[in-house]
C-alpha positions in Angstrom: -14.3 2.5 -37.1 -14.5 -1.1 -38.3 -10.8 -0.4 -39.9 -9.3 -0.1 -36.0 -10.8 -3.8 -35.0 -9.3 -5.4 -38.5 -5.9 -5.9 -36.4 -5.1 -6.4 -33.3 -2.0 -7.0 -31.5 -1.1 -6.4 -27.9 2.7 -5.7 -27.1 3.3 -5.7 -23.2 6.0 -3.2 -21.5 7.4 -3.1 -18.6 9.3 -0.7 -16.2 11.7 -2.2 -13.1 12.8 0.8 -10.8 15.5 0.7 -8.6 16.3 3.2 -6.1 19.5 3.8 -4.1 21.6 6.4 -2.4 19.4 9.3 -4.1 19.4 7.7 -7.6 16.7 5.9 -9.5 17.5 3.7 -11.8 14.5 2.8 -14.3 14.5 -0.4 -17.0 12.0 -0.5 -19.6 11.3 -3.6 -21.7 8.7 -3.8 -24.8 7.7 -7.5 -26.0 6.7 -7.1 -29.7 6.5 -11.0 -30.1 9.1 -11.1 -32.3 12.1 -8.7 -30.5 12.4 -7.4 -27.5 13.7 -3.5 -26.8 15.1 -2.3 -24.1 15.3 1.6 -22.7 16.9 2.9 -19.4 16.7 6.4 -17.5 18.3 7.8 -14.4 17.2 10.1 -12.1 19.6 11.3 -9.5 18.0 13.5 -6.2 19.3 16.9 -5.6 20.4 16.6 -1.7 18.8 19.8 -1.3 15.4 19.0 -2.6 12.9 17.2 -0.5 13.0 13.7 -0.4 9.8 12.1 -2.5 10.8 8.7 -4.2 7.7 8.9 -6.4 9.5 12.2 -9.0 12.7 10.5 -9.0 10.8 7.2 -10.1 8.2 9.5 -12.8 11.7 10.9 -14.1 13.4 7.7 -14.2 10.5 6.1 -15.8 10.1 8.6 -18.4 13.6 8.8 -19.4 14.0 5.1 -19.8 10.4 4.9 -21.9 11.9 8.0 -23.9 15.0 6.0 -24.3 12.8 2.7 -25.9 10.8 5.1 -28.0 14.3 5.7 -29.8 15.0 2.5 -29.9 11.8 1.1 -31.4 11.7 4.2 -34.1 15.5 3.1 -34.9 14.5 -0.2 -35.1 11.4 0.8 -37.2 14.1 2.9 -39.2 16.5 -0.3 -40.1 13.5 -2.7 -41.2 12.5 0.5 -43.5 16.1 0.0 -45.1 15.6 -3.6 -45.4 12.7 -3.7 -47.0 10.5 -5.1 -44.1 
């Protein structure tokens, strides 16, 4: 157990969701102190579904944090390469 305190580091994210017209537009950001990465996900309302912002916001969310998961394992992918 003593192995999981030997580092620590804390990398802040953040989601920004816009919604509009039926669509919900969802920006995630990761901090990792030396790059930031960036995700995005849509989520566009069916007009015959009921109208709760919180699932289009959940999907929009999701996809974008999806979307930076990618990214970071692409990113994690190109240092591999290097030699990082």
């Amino acid at each position: 157990m003593s192995e999981l305190h030997a580092h620590t580091t804390h990398w802040p994210a953040h989601v920004l969701l816009v919604e509009k017209d039926g669509e919900t537009v969802a920006r995630a950001a990761l901090e990792t102190g030396s790059t930031s990465i960036h995700g995005t996900g849509t989520a566009a309302r069916n007009p015959a579904d009921f109208e709760v912002e919180q699932i289009g916001e959940e999907l929009a969310a999701g996809r974008a944090l999806i979307d930076l998961g990618r990214r970071l394992l692409g990113l994690s992918e190109e240092d591999k390469g290097r030699g990082q």
